[in-house]
C-alpha positions as CSV (number, residue, x, y, z in Angstrom):
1,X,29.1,30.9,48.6
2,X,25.9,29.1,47.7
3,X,24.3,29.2,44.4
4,X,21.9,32.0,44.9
5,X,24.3,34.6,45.3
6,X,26.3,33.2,42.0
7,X,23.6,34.2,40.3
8,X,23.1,37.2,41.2
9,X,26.7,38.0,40.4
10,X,26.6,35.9,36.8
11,X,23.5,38.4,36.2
12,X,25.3,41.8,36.9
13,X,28.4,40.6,35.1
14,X,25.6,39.7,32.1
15,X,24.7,43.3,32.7
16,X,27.9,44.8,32.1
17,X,29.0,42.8,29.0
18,X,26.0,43.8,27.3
19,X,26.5,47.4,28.6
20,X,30.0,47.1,26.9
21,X,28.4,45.2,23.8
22,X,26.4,48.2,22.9
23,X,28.9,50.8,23.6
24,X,31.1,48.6,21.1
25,X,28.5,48.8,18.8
26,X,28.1,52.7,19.0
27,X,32.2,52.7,18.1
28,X,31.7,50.3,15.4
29,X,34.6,47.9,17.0
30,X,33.7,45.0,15.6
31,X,36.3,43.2,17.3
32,X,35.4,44.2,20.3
33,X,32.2,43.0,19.8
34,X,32.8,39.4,18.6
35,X,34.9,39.0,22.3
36,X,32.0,40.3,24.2
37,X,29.7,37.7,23.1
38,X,32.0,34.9,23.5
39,X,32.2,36.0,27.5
40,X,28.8,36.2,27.2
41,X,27.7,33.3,25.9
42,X,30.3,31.9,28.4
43,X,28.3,33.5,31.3
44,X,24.6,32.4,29.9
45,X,25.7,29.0,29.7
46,X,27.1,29.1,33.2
47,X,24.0,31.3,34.3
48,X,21.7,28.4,32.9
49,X,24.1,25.4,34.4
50,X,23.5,27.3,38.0
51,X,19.6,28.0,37.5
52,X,19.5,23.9,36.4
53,X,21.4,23.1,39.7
54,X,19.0,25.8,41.6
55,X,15.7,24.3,40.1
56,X,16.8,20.5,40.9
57,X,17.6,21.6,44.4
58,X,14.0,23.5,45.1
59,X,12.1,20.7,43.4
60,X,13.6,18.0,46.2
61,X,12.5,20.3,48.7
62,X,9.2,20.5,47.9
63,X,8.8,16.6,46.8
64,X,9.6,13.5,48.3
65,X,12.3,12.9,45.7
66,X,16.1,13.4,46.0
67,X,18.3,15.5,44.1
68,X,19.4,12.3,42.2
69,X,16.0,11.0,42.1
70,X,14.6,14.0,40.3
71,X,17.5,14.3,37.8
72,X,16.6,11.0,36.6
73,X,12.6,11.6,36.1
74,X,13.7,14.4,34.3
75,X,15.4,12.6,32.1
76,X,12.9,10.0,31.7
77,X,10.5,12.1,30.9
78,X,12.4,13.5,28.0
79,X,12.5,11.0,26.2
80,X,8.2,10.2,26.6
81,X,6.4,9.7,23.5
82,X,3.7,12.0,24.9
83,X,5.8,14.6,26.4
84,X,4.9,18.3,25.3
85,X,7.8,20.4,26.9
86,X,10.4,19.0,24.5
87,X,12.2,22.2,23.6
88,X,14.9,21.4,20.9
89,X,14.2,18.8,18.0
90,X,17.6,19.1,17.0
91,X,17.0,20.4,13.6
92,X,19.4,22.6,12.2
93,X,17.1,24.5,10.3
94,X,16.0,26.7,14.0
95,X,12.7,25.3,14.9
96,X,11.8,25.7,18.2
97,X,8.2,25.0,20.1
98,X,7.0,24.5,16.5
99,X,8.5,28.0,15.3
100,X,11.1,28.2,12.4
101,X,13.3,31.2,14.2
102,X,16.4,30.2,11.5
103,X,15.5,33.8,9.9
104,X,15.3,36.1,13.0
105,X,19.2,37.0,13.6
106,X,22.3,36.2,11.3
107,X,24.3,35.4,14.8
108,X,24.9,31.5,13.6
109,X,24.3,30.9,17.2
110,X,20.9,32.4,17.8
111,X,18.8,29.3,17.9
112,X,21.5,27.6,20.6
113,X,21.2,31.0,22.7
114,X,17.4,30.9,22.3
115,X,17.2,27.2,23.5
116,X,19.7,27.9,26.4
117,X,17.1,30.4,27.6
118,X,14.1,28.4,26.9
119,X,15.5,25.8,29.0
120,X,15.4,27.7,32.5
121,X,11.8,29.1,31.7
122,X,9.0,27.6,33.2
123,X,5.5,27.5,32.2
124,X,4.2,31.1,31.6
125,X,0.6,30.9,31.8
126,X,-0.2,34.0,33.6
127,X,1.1,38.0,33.6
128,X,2.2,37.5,37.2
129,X,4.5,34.5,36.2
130,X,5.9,36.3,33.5
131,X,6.2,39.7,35.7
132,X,8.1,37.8,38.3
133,X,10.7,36.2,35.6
134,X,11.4,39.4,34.0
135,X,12.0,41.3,37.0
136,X,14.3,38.3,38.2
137,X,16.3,38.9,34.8
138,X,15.8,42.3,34.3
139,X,15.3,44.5,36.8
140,X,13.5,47.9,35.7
141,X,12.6,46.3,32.6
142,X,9.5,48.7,31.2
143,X,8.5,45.4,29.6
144,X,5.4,44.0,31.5
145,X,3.8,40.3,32.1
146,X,0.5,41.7,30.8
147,X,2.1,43.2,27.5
148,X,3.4,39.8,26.9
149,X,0.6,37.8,28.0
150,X,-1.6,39.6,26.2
151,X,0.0,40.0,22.9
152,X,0.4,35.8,23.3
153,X,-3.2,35.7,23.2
154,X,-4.0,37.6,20.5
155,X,-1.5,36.1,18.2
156,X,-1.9,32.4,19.8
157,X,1.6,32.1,20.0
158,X,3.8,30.7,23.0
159,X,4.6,32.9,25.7
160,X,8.0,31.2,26.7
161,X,9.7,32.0,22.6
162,X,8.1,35.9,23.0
163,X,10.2,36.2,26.1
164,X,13.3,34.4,25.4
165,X,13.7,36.4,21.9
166,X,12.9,39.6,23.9
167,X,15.5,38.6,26.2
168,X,18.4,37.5,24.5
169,X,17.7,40.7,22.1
170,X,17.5,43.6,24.2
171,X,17.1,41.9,28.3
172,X,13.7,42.9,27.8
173,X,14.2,46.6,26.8
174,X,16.8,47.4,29.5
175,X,20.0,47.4,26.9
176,X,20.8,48.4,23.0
177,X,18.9,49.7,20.1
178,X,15.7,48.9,22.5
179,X,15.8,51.1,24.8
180,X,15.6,54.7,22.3
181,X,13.1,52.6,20.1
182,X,11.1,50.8,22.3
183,X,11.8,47.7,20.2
184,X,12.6,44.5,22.6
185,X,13.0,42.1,19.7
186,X,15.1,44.4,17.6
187,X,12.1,43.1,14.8
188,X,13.3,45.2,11.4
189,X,16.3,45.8,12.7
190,X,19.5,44.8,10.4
191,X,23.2,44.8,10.3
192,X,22.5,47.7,7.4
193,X,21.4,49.7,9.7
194,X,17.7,49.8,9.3
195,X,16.3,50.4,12.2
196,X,12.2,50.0,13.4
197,X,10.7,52.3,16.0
198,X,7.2,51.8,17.4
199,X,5.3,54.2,19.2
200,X,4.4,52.1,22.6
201,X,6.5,48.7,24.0
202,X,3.5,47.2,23.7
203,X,3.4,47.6,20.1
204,X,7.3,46.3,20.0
205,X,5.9,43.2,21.8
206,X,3.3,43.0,19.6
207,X,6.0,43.0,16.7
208,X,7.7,39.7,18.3
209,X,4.1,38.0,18.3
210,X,3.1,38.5,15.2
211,X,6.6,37.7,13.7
212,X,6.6,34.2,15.2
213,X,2.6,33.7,14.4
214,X,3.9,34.3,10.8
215,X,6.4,31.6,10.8
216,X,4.7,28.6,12.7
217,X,5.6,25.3,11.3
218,X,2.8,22.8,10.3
219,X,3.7,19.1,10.6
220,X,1.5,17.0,8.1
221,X,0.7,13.1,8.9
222,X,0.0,11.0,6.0
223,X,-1.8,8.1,6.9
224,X,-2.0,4.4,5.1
225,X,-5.1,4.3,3.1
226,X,-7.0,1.0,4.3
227,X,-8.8,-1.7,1.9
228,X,-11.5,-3.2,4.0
229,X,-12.6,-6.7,2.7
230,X,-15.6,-5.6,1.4
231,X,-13.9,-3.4,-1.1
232,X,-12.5,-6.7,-3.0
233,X,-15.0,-7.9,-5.4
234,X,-14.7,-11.2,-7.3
235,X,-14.1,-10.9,-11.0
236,X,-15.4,-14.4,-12.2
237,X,-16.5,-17.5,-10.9
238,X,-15.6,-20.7,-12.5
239,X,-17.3,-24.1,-11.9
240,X,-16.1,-27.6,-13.3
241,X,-18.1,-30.8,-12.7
242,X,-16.5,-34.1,-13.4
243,X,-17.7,-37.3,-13.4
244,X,-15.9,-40.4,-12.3
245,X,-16.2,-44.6,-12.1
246,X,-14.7,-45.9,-9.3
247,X,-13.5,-49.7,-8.8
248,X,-16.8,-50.3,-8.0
249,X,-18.7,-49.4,-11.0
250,X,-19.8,-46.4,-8.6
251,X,-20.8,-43.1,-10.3
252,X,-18.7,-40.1,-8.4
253,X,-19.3,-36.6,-9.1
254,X,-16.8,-34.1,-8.5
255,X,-17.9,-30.1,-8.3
256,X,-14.3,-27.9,-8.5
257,X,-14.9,-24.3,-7.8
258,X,-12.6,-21.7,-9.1
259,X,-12.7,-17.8,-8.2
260,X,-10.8,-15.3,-9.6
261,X,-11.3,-11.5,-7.1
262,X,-9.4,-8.5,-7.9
263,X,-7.2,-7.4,-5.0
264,X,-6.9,-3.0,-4.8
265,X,-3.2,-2.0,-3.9
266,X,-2.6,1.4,-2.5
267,X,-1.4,3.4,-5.2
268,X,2.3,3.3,-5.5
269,X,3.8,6.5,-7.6
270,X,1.5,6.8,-10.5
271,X,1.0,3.0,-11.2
272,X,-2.1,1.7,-10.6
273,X,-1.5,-1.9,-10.1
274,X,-4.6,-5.1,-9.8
275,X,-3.2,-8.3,-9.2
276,X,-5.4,-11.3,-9.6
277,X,-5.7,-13.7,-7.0
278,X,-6.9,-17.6,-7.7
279,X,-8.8,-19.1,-4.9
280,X,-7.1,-23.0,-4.4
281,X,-9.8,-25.1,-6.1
282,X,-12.3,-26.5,-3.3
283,X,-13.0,-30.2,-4.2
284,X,-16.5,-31.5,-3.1
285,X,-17.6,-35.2,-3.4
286,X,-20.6,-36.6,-3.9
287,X,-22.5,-39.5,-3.1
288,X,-22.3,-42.3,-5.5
289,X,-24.8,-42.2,-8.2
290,X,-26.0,-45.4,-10.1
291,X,-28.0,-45.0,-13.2
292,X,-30.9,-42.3,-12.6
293,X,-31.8,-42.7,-9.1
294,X,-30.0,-40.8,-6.1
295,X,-28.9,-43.0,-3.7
296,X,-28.4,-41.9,0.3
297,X,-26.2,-44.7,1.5
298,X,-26.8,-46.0,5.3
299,X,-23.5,-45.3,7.7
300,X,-23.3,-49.0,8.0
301,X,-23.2,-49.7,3.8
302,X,-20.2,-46.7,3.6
303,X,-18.2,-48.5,6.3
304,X,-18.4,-52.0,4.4
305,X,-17.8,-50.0,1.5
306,X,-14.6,-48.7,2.3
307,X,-13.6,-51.8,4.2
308,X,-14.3,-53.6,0.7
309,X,-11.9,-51.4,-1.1
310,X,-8.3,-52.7,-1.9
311,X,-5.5,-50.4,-1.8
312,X,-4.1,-49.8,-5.0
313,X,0.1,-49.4,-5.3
């Protein structure tokens, strides 16, 4: 029995559970009901195990890789900084593809369903792509790749969360509330009973579109504010001369310069914060001086100099 065929028979049981869902749901058997979706969110997950092992086993047909060798470059490039397919951020609050869904369904489970589904579709970037998944999930489905494309490009939204909501909600118009009110994504429909018809599918796709354009999720990136070294301006500039005899009877001058800048620190809360900074004192000699007259000693007169000195303990 090879996988293929698994499938297929995962996907008519699918069929039938929901079947018996909505017929449980006509009856009001509420107990009923919460067994149903257990088996079926027994059968998804095995459903979406097989597609995994399905998808692993076409890709090392069609590429030099192994079975093995493609599991593990999948799993490398899960974990790239760069990588834009990364589904789940594991935030509990439903955010998926940059979409806060936490608020479509009250089934605690819907974001884990929704990312079990997202996980076996590819990219949709075409009507044919998305006509050929639908009619691989849902045979008959009056739901069509160009209504979804379509309403994706109006609303800039992505394709794959329209479908899997559509799917998980109705199977893309084949089963429940969907099929009498041409609703796929059961939008305005509650557990009071209020229930939202539209006049074409392609308006009840629209409704999915413009639900998930209205609760995108912007990220914000606050960056360091830099202080160039232009932006730090001295405050004051001190400058002390002294004048020294040495053992000589030698005139030295000393010039000590001090400067005081103000260094900016990036604000911290509300407290604005300068904190002087003292420049180490630069100490310049100068040539001796005797009396009036500036002397420039020879190299040769320094040396003697210096050899003439006596080192004092």
């Amino acid at each position: 029995m090879n996988v293929e065929y698994l499938i297929q028979l995962l996907g008519n049981r699918l069929t039938a559970l929901n079947t018996s869902k909505e017929q449980a749901f006509l009856t009001g058997d509420l107990e009923r009901i919460n067994v149903l979706d257990i088996e079926i969110n027994g059968v998804l997950d095995t459903l979406n195990k097989l597609k995994l092992l399905e998808g692993i086993s076409q890709t090392a047909l069609a590429t030099p890789f192994t079975e093995a060798e493609v599991v593990q470059n999948g799993i490398e490039a899960s974990f790239g900084i760069n990588n834009s397919n990364i589904i789940f951020n594991g935030d509990p609050t439903g955010i998926l593809l940059g979409y806060d869904i936490s608020s479509y369904a009250t089934d605690p489970l819907h974001e884990q369903k929704i990312k079990d589904i997202l996980n076996y579709i590819a990219e949709m970037d075409s009507p044919e792509k998305i006509d050929a998944y639908i009619n691989n999930e849902a045979i008959g489905s009056p739901v069509t790749g160009a209504m979804v494309y379509n309403s994706a490009q109006k609303y800039n939204i992505d394709s794959r969360l329209l479908m899997a909501l559509m799917e998980l909600d109705s199977r893309f118009g084949t089963v429940g509330l969907a099929i009498r009110t041409l609703n796929p994504g059961n939008v305005g429909n509650d557990d009071a009973g209020n229930t939202q018809i539209f006049n074409s599918w392609q308006e009840g796709v629209d409704a999915v579109a413009k639900w998930l354009d209205n609760h995108k999720v912007n990220d914000f990136i606050i960056e360091e504010e830099e202080i160039s070294e232009e932006e730090i301006e001295p405050i004051s500039e001190t400058i002390e001369t002294t004048t020294e005899i040495d053992e000589n009877g030698d005139e030295i001058t000393t010039t000590t310069t001090t400067t005081i800048t103000e260094e900016i620190i990036p604000d911290v809360g509300d407290t604005d914060t300068i904190i002087p900074v003292v420049d180490e004192p630069v100490i310049i000699p100068e040539l001796p001086v005797e009396a009036e007259t500036i002397i420039t000693p020879t190299i040769d007169e320094v040396v003697s100099k210096l050899k003439g000195k006596k080192k004092i303990v």
